[in-house]
Structures are given as structure tokens and as C-alpha cells.
SEVEX-243076 format. One line per 4 residues: for each residue y, z, x negated of C-alpha. Coordinates in pm, 1 decimal. Layout:
N
Y Z X ~ ...
//
This chain:
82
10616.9 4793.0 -11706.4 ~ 10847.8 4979.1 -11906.3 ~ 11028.9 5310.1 -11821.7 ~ 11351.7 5317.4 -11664.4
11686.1 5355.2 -11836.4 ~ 11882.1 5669.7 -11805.7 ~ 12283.6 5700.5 -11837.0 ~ 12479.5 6002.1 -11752.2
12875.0 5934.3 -11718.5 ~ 13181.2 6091.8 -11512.8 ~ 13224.6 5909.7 -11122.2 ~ 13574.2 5768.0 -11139.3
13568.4 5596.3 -10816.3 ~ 13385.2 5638.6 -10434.7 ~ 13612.9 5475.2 -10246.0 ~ 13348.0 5278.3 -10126.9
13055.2 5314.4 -9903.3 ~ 12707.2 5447.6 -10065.3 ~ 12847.3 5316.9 -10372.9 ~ 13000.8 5481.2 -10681.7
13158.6 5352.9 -10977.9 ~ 13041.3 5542.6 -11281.9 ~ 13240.0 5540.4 -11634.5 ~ 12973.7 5574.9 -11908.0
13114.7 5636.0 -12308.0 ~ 12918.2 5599.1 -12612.9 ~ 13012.0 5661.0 -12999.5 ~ 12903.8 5387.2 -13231.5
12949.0 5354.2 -13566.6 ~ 13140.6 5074.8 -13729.3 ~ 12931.0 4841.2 -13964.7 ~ 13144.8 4836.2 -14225.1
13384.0 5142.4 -14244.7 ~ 13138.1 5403.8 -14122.5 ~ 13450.3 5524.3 -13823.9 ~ 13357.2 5653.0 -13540.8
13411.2 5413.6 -13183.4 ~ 13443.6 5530.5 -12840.4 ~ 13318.2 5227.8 -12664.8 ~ 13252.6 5262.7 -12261.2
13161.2 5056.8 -11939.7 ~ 13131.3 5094.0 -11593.2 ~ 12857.8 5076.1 -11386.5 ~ 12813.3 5110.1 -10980.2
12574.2 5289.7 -10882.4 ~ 12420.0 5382.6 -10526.1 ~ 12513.1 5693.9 -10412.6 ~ 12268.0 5722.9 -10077.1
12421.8 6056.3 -9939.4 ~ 12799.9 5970.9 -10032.9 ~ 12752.1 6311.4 -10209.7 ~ 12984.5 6206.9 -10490.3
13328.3 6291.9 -10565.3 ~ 13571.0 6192.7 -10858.9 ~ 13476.4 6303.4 -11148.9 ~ 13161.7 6435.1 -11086.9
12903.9 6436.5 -11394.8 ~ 12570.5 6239.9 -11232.3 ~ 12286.4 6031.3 -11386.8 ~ 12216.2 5709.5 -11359.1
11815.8 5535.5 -11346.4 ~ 11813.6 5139.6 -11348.8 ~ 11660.1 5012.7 -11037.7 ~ 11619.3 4672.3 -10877.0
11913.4 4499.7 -10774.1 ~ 12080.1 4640.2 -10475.2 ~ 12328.0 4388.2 -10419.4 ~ 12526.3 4161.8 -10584.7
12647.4 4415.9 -10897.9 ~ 12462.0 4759.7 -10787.0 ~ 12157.9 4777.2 -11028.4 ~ 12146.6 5171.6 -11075.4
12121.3 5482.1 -10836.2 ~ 12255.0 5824.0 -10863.8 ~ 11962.5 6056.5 -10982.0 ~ 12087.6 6397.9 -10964.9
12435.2 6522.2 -10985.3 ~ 12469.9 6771.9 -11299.2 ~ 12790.1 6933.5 -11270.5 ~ 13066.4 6901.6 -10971.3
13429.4 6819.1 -11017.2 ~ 13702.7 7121.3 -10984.6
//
């Protein structure tokens, strides 16, 4: 068994219950013209204590599927919202 991924993104929703909805952004590089691309998804994520707020800075390990579109948890929480 292989290791678990990691993400770390901004919370930009926890309207829901135990869940989150994390925003996640990544810089590629085109192929061809060597720019620089802000790509980014969104991920939800279970968020046992409901300890999130928006925009919180958390990470993210891949789990087994929780439900129907919840396959990560919120590991740790790594810098709080003003």
C-alpha cells in the first residue's frame, strides 16, 4: 500500500455539517510557452470537530470514501483566518 496524498489549500466553504470544501491551487508550466498557470480544484473534506472556518489554511490526507464525494479529511489546521 502506498502512502497517502497530502494537499494543503484555503477552506472556502463550511456551510455544511462535518464537511468542508477546500480550494487547492497549483502552478504548472505550459508545454509549449514555458508561462506560468494557476490551475485549482476543490475538494471536500471531513472536518470531524466542525473546527473550520472560511479561509482557514488546513491539510488535506486522502482517505477512503466517506460518502458519495468526501474522499479526504482535515489533518491539522496550519494557520486560522482573521
Amino acid at each position: 500500500m502506498g502512502k497517502r496524498r497530502i494537499l494543503t489549500g484555503h477552506v472556502i466553504s463550511n456551510k455544511m455539517d462535518k464537511t468542508v470544501v477546500v480550494k487547492v491551487s497549483t502552478r504548472r508550466q505550459h508545454r509549449r510557452y514555458r508561462k506560468f498557470i494557476n490551475y485549482f480544484k476543490k475538494y471536500k473534506a471531513h472536518d470531524q470537530e466542525n473546527a473550520c472556518n472560511t479561509g482557514d489554511l488546513v491539510t488535506l490526507v486522502e482517505t477512503r470514501p466517506l460518502s458519495k464525494e468526501k474522499r479526504w479529511r482535515v489533518s491539522e489546521i496550519l494557520e486560522r483566518a482573521e
